[in-house]
TORVO-800265 format. One record per residue: x, y, z of N, C-alpha, C in turn; chain. Coordinates in nm, 4 decimals, decimal comma, always signed. Example, Ala and Ser with C-alpha at 12.3 -4.5 7.8 and 13.67 -1.06 7.14 Angstrom:
<rs>
      n_px      n_py      n_pz     ca_px     ca_py     ca_pz      c_px      c_py      c_pz  koldren
   +1,3190   -0,5690   +0,7800   +1,2300   -0,4500   +0,7800   +1,3200   -0,3300   +0,7800        A
   +1,2850   -0,2250   +0,7080   +1,3670   -0,1060   +0,7140   +1,2900   +0,0030   +0,7870        A
</rs>
This chain:
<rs>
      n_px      n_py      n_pz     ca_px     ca_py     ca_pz      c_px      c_py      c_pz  koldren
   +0,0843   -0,1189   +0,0000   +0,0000   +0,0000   +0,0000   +0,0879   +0,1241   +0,0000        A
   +0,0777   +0,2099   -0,0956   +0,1242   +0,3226   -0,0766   +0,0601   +0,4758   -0,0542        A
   +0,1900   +0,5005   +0,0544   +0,1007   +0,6314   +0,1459   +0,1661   +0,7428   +0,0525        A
   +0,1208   +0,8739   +0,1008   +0,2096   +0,9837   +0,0103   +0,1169   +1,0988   +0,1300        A
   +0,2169   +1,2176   +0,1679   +0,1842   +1,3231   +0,2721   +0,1832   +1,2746   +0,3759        A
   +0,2798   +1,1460   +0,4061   +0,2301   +1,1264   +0,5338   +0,2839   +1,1931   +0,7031        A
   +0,2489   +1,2675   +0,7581   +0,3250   +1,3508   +0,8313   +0,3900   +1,2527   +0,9487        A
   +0,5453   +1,3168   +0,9972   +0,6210   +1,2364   +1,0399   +0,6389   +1,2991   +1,2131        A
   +0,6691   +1,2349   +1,2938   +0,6838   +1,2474   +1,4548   +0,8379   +1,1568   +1,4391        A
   +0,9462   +1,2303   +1,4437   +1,0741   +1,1982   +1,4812   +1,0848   +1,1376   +1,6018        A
   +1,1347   +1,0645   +1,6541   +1,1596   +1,0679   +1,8357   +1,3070   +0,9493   +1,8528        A
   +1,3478   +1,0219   +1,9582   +1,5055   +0,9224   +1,9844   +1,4495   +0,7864   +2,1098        A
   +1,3211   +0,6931   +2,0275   +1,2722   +0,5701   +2,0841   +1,2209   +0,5132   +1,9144        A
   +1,2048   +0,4296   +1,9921   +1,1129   +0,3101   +1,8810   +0,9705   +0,2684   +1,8924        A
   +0,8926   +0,2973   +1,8097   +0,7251   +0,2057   +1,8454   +0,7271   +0,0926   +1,7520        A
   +0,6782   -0,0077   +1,8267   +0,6515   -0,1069   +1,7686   +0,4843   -0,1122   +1,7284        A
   +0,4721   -0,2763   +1,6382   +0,3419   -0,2537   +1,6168   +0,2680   -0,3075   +1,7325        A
   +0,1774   -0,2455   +1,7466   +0,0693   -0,2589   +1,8797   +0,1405   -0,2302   +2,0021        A
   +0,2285   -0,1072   +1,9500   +0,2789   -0,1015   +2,1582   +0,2179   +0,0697   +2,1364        A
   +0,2361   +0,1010   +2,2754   +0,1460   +0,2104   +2,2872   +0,2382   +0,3306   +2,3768        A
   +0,2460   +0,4316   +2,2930   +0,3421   +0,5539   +2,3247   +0,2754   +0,6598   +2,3679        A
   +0,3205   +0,7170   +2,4987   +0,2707   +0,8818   +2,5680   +0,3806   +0,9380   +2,4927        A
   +0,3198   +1,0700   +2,4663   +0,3967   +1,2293   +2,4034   +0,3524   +1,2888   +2,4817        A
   +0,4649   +1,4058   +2,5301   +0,4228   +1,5303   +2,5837   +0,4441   +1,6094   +2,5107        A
   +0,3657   +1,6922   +2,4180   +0,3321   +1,7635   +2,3445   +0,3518   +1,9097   +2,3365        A
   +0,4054   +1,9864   +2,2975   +0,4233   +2,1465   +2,2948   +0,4617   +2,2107   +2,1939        A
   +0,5858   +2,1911   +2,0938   +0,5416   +2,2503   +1,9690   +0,4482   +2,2901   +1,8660        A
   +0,4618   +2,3755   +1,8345   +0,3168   +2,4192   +1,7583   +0,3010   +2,3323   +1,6280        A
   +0,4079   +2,2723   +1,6082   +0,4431   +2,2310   +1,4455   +0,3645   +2,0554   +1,4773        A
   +0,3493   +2,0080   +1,5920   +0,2931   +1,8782   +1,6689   +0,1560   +1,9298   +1,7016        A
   +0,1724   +1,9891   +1,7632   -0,0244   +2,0514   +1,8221   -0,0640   +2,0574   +1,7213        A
   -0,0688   +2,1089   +1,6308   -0,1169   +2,1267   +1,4826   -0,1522   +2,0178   +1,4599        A
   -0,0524   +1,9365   +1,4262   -0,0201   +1,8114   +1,3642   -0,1251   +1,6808   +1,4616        A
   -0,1217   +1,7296   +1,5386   -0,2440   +1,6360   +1,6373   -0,3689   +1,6565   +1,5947        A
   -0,3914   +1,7917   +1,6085   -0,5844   +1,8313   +1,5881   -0,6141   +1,7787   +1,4331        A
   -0,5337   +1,7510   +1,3999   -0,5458   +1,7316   +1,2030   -0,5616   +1,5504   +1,2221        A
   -0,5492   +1,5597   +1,3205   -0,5548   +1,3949   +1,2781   -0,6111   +1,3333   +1,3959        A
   -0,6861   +1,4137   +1,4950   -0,7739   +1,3752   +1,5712   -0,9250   +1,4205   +1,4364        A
   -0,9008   +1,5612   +1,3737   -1,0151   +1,5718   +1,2991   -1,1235   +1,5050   +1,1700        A
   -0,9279   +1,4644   +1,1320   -0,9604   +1,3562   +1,0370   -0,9355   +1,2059   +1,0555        A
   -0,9162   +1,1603   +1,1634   -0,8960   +0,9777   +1,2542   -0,8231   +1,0269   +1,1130        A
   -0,6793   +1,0317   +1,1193   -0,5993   +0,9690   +1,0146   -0,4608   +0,9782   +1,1098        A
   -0,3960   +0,8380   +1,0997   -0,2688   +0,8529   +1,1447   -0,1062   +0,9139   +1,0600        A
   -0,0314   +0,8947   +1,1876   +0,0613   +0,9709   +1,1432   +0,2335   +0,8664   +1,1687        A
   +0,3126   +0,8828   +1,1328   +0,4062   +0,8033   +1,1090   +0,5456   +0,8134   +1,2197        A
   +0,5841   +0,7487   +1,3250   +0,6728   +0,7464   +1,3926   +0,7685   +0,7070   +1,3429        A
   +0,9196   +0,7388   +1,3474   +1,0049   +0,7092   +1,3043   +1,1267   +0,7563   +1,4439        A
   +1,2089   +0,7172   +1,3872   +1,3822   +0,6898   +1,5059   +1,4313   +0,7824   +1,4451        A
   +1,5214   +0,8410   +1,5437   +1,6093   +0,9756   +1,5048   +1,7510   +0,9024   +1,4816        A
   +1,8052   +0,9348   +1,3879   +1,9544   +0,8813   +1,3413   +2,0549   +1,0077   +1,4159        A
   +1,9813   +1,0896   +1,3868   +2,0971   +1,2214   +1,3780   +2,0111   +1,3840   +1,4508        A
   +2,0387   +1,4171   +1,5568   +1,9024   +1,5535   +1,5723   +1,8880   +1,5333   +1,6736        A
   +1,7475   +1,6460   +1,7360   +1,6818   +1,6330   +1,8435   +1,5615   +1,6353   +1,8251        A
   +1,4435   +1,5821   +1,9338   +1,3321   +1,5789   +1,8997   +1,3017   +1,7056   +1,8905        A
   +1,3477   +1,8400   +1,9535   +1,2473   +1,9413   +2,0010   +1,3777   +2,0012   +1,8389        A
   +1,2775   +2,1025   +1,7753   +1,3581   +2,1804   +1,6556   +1,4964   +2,2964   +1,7007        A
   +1,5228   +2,2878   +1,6473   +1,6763   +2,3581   +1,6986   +1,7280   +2,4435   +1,5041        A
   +1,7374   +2,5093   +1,5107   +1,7809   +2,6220   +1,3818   +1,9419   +2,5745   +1,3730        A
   +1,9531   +2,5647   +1,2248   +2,0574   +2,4791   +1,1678   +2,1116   +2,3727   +1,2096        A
   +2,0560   +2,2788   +1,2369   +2,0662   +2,1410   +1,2870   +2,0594   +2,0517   +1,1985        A
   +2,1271   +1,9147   +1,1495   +2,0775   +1,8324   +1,0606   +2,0315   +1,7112   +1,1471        A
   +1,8871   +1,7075   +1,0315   +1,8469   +1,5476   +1,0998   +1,8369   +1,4699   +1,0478        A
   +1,8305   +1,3335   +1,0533   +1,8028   +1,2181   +0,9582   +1,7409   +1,1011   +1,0519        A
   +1,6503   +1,0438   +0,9557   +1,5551   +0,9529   +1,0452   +1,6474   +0,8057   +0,9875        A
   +1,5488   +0,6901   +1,0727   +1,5729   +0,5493   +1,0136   +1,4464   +0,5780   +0,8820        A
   +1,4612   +0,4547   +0,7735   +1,3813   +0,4524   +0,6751   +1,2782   +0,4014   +0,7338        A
   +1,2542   +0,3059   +0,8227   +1,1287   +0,2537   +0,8559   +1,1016   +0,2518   +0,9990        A
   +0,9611   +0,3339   +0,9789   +0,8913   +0,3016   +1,1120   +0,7616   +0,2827   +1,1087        A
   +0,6297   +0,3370   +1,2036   +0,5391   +0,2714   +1,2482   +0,4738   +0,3426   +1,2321        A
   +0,3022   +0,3628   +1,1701   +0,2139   +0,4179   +1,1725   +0,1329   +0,4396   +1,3180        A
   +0,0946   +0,5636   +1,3505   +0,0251   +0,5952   +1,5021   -0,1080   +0,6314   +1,4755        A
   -0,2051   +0,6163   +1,6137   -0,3486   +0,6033   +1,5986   -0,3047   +0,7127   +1,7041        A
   -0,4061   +0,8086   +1,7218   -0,4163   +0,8760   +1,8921   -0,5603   +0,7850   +1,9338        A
   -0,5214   +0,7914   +2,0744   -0,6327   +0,6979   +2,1390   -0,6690   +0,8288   +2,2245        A
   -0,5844   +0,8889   +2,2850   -0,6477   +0,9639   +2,3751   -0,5685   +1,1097   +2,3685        A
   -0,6309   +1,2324   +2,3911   -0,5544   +1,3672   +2,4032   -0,5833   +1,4075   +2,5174        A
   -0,5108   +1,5017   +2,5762   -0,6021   +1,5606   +2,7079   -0,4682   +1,6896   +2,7745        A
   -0,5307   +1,8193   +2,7931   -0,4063   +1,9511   +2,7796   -0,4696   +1,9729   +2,9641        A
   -0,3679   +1,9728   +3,0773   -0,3484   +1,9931   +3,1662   -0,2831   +2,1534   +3,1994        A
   -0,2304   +2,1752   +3,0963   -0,1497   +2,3390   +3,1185   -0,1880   +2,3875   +2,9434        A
   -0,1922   +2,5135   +2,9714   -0,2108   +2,5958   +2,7954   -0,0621   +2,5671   +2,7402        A
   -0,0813   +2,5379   +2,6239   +0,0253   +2,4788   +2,5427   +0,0840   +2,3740   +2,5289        A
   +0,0256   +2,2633   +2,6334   +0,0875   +2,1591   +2,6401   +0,0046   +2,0557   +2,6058        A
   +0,0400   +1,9331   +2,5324   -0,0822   +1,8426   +2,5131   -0,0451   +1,6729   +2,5100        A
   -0,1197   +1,5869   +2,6173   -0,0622   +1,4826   +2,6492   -0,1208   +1,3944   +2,5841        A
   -0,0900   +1,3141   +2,5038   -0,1276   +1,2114   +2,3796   -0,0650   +1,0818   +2,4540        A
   -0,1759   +1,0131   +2,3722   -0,1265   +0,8254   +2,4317   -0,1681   +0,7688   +2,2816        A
   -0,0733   +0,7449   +2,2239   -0,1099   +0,6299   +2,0565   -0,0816   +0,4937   +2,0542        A
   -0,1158   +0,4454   +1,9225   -0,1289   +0,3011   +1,9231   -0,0337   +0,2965   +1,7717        A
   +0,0648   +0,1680   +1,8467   +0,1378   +0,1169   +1,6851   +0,0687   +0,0619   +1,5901        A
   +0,0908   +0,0931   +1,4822   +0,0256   -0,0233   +1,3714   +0,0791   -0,0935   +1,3227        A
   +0,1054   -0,0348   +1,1389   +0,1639   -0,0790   +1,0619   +0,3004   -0,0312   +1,0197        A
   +0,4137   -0,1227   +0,9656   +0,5001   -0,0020   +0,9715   +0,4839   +0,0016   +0,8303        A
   +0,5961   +0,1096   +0,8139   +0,5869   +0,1623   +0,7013   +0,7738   +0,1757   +0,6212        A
   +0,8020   +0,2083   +0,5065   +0,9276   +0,2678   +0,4672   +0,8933   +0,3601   +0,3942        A
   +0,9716   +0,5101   +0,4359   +0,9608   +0,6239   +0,3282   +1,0753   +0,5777   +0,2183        A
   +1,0514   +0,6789   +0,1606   +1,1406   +0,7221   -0,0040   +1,1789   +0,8293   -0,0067        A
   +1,0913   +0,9324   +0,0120   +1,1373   +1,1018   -0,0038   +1,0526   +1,1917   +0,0834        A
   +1,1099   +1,2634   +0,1242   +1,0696   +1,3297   +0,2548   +1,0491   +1,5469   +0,2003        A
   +1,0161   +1,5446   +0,2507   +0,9934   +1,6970   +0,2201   +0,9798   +1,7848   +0,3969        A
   +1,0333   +1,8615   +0,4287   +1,0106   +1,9146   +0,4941   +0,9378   +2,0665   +0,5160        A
   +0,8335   +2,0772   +0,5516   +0,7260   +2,1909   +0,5614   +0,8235   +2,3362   +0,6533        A
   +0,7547   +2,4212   +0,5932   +0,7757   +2,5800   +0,6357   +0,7605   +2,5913   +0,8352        A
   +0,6715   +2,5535   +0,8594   +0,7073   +2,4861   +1,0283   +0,8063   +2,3725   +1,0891        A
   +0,8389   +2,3447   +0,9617   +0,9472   +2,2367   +1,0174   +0,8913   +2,1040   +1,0338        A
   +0,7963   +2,0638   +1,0581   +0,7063   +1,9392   +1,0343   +0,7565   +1,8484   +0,8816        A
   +0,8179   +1,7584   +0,9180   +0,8311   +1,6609   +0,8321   +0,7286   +1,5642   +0,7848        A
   +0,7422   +1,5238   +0,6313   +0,6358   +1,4556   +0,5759   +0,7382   +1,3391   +0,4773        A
   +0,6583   +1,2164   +0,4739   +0,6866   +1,1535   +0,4250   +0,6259   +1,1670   +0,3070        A
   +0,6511   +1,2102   +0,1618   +0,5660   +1,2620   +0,0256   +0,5514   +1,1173   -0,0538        A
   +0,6394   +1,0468   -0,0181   +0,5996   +0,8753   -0,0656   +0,6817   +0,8188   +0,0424        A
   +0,5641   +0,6860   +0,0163   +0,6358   +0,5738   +0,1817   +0,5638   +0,4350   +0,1364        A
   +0,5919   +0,3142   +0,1745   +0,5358   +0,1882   +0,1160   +0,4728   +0,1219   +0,2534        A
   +0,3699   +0,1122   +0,2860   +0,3288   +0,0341   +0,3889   +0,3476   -0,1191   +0,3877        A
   +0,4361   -0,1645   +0,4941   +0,5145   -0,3069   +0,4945   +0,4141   -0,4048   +0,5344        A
   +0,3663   -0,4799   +0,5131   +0,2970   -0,6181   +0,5285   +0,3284   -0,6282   +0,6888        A
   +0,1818   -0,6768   +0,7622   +0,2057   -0,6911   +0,8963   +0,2985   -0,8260   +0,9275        A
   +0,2906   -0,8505   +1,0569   +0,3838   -0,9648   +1,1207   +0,2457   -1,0807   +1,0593        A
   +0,2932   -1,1782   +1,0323   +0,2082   -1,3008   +1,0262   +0,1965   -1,3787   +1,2033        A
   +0,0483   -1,3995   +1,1775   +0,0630   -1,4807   +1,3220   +0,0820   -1,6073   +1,3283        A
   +0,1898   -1,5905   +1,4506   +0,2341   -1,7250   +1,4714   +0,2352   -1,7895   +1,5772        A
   +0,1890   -1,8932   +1,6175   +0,1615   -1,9068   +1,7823   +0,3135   -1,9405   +1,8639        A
   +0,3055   -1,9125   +1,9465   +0,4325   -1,9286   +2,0314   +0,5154   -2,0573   +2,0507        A
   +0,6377   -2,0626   +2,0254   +0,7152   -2,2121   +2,0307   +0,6736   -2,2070   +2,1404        A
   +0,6883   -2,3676   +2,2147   +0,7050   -2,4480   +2,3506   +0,7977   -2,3823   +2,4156        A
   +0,9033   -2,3512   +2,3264   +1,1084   -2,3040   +2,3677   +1,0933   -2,1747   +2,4217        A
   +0,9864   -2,1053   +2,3772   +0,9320   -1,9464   +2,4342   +0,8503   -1,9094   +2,5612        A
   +0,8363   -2,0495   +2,5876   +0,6826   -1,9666   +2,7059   +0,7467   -1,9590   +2,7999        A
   +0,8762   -2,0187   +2,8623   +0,8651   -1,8999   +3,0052   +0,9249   -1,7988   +2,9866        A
   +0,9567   -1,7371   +2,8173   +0,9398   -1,5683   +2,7935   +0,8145   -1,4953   +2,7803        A
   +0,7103   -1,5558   +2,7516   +0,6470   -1,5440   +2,7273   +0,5718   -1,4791   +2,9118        A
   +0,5910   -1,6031   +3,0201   +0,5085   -1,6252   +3,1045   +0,6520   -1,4883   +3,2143        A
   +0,7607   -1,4819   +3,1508   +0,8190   -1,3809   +3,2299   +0,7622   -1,2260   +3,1944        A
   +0,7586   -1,2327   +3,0846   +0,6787   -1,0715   +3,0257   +0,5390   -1,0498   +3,1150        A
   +0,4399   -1,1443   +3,1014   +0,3394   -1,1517   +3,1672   +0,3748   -1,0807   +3,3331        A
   +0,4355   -1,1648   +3,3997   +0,4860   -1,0617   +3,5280   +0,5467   -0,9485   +3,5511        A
   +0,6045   -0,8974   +3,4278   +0,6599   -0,7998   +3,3979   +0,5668   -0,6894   +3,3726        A
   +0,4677   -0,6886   +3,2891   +0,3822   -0,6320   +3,2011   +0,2319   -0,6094   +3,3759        A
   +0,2492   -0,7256   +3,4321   +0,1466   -0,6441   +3,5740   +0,2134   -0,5797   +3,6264        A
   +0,3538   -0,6295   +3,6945   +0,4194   -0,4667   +3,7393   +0,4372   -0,3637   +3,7157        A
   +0,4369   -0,3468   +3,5822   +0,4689   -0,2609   +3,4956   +0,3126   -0,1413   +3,5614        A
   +0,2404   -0,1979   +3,5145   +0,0834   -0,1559   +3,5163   +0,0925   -0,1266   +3,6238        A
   +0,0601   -0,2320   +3,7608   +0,0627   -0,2165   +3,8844   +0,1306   -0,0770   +3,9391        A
   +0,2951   -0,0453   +3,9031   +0,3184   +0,0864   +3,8953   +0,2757   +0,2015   +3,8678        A
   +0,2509   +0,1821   +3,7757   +0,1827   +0,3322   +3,7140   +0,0176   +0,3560   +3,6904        A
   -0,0426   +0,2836   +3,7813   -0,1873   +0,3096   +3,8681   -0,2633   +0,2811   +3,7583        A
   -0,2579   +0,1850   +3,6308   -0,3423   +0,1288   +3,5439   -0,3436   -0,0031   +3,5173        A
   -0,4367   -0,0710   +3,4610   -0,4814   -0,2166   +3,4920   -0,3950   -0,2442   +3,3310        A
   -0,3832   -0,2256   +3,2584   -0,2539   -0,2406   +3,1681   -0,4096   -0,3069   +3,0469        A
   -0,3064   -0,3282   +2,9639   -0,4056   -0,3687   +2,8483   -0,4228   -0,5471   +2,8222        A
   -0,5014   -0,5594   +2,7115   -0,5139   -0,7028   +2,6761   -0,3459   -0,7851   +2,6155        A
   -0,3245   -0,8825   +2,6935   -0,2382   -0,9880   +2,6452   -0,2280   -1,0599   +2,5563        A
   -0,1356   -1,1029   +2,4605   -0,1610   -1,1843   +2,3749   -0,0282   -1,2953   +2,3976        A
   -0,0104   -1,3765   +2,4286   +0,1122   -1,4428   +2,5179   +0,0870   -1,5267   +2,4168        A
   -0,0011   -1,5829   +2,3549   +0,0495   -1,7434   +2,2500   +0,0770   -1,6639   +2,1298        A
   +0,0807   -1,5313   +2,1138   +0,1365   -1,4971   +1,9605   +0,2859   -1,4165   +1,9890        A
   +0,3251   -1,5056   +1,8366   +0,5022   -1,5015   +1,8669   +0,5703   -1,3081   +1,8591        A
   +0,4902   -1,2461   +1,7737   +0,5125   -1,1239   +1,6810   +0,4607   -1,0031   +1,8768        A
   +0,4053   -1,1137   +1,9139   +0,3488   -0,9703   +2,0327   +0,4219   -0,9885   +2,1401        A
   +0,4705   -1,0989   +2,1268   +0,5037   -1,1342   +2,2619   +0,7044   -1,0478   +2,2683        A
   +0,7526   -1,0871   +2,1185   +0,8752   -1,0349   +2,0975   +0,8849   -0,8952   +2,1264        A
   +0,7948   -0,8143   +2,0560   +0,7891   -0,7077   +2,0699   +0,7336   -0,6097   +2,1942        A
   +0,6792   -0,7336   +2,2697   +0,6624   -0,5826   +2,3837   +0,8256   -0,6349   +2,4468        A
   +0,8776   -0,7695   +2,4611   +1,0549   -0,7779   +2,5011   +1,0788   -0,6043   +2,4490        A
   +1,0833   -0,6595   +2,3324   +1,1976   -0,5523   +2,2398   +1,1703   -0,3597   +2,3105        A
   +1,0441   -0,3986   +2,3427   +1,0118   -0,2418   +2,4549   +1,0886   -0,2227   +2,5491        A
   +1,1050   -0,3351   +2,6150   +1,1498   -0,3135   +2,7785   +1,2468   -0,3610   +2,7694        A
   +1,3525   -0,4469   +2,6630   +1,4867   -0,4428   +2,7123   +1,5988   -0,3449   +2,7138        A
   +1,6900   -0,3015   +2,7713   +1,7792   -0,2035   +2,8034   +1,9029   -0,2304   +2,6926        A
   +1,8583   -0,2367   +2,5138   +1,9355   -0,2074   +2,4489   +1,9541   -0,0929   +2,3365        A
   +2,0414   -0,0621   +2,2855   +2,0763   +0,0604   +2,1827   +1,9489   +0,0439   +2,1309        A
   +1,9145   +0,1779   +2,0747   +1,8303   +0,2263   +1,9673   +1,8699   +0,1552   +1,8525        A
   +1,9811   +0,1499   +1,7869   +2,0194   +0,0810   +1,6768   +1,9615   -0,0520   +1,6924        A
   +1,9846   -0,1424   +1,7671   +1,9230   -0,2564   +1,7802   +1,7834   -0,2389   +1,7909        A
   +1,7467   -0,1536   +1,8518   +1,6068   -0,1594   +1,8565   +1,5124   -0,1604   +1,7379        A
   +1,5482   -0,0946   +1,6233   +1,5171   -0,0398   +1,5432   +1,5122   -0,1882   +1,4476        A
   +1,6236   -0,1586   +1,4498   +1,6465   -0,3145   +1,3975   +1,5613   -0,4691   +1,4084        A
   +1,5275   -0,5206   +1,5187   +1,4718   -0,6134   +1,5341   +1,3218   -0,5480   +1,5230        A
   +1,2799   -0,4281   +1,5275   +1,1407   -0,3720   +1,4972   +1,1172   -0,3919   +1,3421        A
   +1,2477   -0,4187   +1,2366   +1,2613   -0,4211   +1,1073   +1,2278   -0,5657   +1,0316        A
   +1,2887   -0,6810   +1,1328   +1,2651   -0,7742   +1,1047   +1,1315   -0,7924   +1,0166        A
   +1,1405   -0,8692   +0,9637   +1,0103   -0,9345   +0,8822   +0,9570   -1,0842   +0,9296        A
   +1,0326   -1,1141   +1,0087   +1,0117   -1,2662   +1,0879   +0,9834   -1,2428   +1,2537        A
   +0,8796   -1,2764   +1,2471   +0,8873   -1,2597   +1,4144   +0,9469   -1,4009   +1,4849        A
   +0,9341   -1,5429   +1,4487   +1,0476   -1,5999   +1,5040   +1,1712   -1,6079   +1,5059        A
   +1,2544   -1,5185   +1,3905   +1,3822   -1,4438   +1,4337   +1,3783   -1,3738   +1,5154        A
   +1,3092   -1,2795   +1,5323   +1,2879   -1,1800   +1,6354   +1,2895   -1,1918   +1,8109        A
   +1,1896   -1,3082   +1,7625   +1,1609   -1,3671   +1,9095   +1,2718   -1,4375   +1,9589        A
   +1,3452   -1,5482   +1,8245   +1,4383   -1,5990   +1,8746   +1,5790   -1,5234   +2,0065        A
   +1,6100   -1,3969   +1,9283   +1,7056   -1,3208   +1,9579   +1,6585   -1,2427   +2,0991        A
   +1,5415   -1,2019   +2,1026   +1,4996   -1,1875   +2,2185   +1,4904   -1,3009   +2,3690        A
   +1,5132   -1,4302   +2,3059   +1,5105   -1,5434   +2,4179   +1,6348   -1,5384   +2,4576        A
   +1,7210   -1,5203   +2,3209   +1,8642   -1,5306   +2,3592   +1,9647   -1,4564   +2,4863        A
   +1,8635   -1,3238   +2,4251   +1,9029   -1,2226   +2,4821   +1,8610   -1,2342   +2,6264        A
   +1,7791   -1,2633   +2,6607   +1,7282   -1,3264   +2,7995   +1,7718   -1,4286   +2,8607        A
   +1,8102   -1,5349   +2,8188   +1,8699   -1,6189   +2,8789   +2,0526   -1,5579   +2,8917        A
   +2,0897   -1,5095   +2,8180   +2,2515   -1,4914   +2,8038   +2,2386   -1,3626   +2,9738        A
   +2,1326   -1,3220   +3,0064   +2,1604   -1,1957   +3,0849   +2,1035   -1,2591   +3,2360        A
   +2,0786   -1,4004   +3,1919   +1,9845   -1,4763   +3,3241   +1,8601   -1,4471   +3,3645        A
   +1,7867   -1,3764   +3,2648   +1,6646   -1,3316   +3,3003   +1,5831   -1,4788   +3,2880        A
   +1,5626   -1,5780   +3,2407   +1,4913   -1,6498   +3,2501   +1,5247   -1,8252   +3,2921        A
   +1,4451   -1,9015   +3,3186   +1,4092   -1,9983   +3,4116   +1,3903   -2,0846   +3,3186        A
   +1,4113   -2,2491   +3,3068   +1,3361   -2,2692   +3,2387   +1,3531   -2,3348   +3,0803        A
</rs>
């Protein structure tokens, strides 16, 4: 599927598909860029910062990764004037081609190819006590931060890798990377690995 205008949200993190990202919001070139796509339910495209900062800075160069993730807003809500706190949802990802950058500084992707989702795959045997460690992970997680957390999907291989790939404590480069994969039992694989080599798991 190909997108074209699709407006871009830089950030020095990674979204995966179906993981779910807070912004704190304050540029005008983003506020904008929110109400336009709360008005029209049309999402907008996350991508990894190679080179830059999130907030705009005058003569700065930036450069993104080629592929990232289409965003839903689920929720908005402005606590102080000028500020606006967003919670989105990953989708699909995507790869640009050519980028154009707008008179506010708001980047657009002017062509981009929307990548075929993860195929589902149910979880190896060799995976579940990653599977059943995320699970305890994912209530604390919640338990912390005073919300009952969302729906689980523990027998699929593509969800289970990727909320890992959220919460482990490696480079952006890697991150990006295994978000690139096209196999989620590579993905997953490297994520077990990565867990067992650090003793995180049992099993």
């Amino acid at each position: 599927m190909t997108l074209t205008d699709l407006p871009l949200f830089p950030l020095q993190s990674v979204l995966f598909p179906l993981g779910r990202l807070s912004l704190r919001i304050f540029e005008t070139r983003y506020l904008d860029l929110m109400s336009r796509c709360l008005v029209a339910d049309r999402p907008f495209g996350v991508v990894c910062l190679q080179q830059g900062s999130e907030v705009r800075q005058a003569g700065q160069t930036v450069r993104f990764e080629p592929v990232g993730v289409l965003a839903r807003l689920l929720s908005a809500d402005s606590d102080q004037p000028g500020v606006l706190k967003a919670v989105c949802l990953g989708g699909a990802r995507f790869r640009w081609t050519t980028l154009s950058e707008q008179a506010n500084g708001l980047w657009v992707a002017t062509q981009a190819e929307q990548l075929p989702d993860d195929p589902h795959l149910p979880l190896a045997a060799a995976h579940q006590p990653a599977a059943q460690a995320l699970a305890r992970a994912l209530t604390l997680l919640a338990a912390r931060e005073g919300h009952s957390g969302g729906p689980m999907h523990l027998d699929d291989t593509a969800w289970v890798a990727n909320r890992w790939c959220e919460l482990l404590p490696i480079p952006l480069a890697a991150r990006q990377k295994l978000m690139e994969l096209t196999d989620p039992a590579a993905r997953m694989d490297l994520v077990d690995r990565f867990l067992r080599d650090k003793q995180l798991l049992q099993g």
